[in-house]
C-alpha positions, 0 to 999 in steps of 0.5 A: 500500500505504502509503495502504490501510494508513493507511487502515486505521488511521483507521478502527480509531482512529475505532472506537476512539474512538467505543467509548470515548466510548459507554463513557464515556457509559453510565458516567456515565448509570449514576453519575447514576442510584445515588444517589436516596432518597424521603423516609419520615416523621420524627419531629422536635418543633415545639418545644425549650428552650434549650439541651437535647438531643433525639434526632429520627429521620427516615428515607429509602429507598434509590430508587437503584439502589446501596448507601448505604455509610457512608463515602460517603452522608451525611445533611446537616442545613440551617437558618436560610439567614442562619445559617452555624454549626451551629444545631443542634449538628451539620451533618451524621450518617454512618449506621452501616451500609449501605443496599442499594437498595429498602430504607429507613435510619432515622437516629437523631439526637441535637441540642441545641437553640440557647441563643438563642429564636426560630423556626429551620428544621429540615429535611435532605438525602442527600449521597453523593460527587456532592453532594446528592441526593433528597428533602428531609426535610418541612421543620419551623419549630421554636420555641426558648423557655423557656416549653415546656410539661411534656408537650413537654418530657419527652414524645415518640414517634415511630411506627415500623410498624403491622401491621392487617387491612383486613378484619374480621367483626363479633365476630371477633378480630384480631391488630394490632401497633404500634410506637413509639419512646421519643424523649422524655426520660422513661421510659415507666412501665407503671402511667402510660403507654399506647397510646390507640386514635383516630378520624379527627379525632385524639380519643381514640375512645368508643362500644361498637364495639371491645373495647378502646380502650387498651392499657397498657403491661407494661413500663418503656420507657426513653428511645430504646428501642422499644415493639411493641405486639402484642394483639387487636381484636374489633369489635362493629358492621359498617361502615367505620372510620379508627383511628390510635393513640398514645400517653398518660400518664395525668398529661399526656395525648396526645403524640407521633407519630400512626400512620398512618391505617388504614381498616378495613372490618368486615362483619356476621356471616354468616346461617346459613341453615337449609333444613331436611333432606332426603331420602326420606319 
């Protein structure tokens, strides 16, 4: 009896044991798969002056599968491995409110710039509670010197979203939204400033295709605020177009963030074909 009964026993503690470590097991598989993020866009300047600060944005998506909370997810701000204090002002930003897996964080970063000139590396990572996590930020070597032009100094613009049909009619009009952001250090005037329509190589796109090459803007965009663009498009000629947009100043020119290609097929107009009536003679 005493032998059935210490039987027994083993095997329900070998069960036991077994259940624990399986449960244990899948935990850890779980924890390792919460924290991943993808890397989205950023909108960070190739070059600074000495000294001044700047507001860069970059954003990530969520790709894990649990929420970001803002006392456990971090964004973590590397350079120069050789330098150990801060270059840019700030080591690390905790977001201000969660992001739910599927969905994308945009941080909003204000940075000075090192008094000392030189190239120092930019790039950044999400920490959580298990260390570094996901992608890395497209990694930026920025030139620190005295000698930044006007335009860069003032002048910066980060692409936000962009809604544009794929689709169009030649000599139909088409709603198109885009949006920036003011990341610059000037105002944007609505008599100096505007959205500027582009072809595939980056210039300021001419001809007699569109409607409209540029949109001004009609009202004064302050510094870190945003602009959403909405107006219409008419083209005039069929065919298969790449546009991107962004924006100008009337006294400096192009600068900024470029939006995202867009390839736009336009078709001719429908014939409308006339057979004529029918019926009885």
């Amino acid at each position: 009896m005493n032998t059935f009964i210490k039987t027994v026993f083993m095997v329900m503690f070998l069960m036991l044991t077994s259940y624990n470590y399986t449960e244990e097991r899948v935990t850890l598989s779980e924890k390792s798969e919460i924290f991943d993020s993808k890397f989205i866009n950023q909108s960070v300047p190739d070059m600074m002056i000495p000294g001044q600060k700047y507001t860069l944005i970059l954003t990530f998506q969520n790709s894990g599968t649990g929420a970001w909370l803002t006392d456990d997810v971090k964004l973590v701000i590397f350079s120069n491995e050789d330098i150990t204090t801060p270059v840019w002002g700030i080591s690390e930003f905790v977001p201000a409110i969660k992001t739910d897996a599927g969905n994308t964080a945009t941080f909003k970063i204000d940075v000075t710039a090192p008094v000392n000139e030189g190239v120092y590396l930019f790039k950044s990572q999400l920490s959580g509670s298990r260390g570094l996590f996901g992608d890395v930020s497209k990694p930026i070597e920025i030139s620190v010197n005295r000698n930044v032009n006007l335009n860069d100094a003032l002048n910066s613009s980060a692409f936000v979203e962009q809604t544009i049909p794929k689709q169009m009619t030649a000599g139909n009009s088409y709603k198109v939204m885009i949006s920036f952001t003011n990341t610059g250090k000037t105002s944007w005037d609505k008599d100096s400033y505007r959205l500027v329509m582009l072809d595939a190589a980056g210039n300021p796109l001419t001809g007699n295709f569109w409607n409209t090459y540029s949109v001004n803007l009609d009202e004064t965009i302050r510094s870190g605020s945003s602009k959403v663009f909405n107006f219409e498009v008419i083209p005039f000629a069929p065919g298969s177009y790449t546009l991107q947009w962004r924006m100008a100043s009337g006294e400096i020119g192009l600068f900024g963030d470029v939006t995202n290609p867009a390839v736009i097929t336009v078709s001719p107009v429908p014939e409308i074909k006339n057979e004529g009536k029918s019926g009885k003679q």
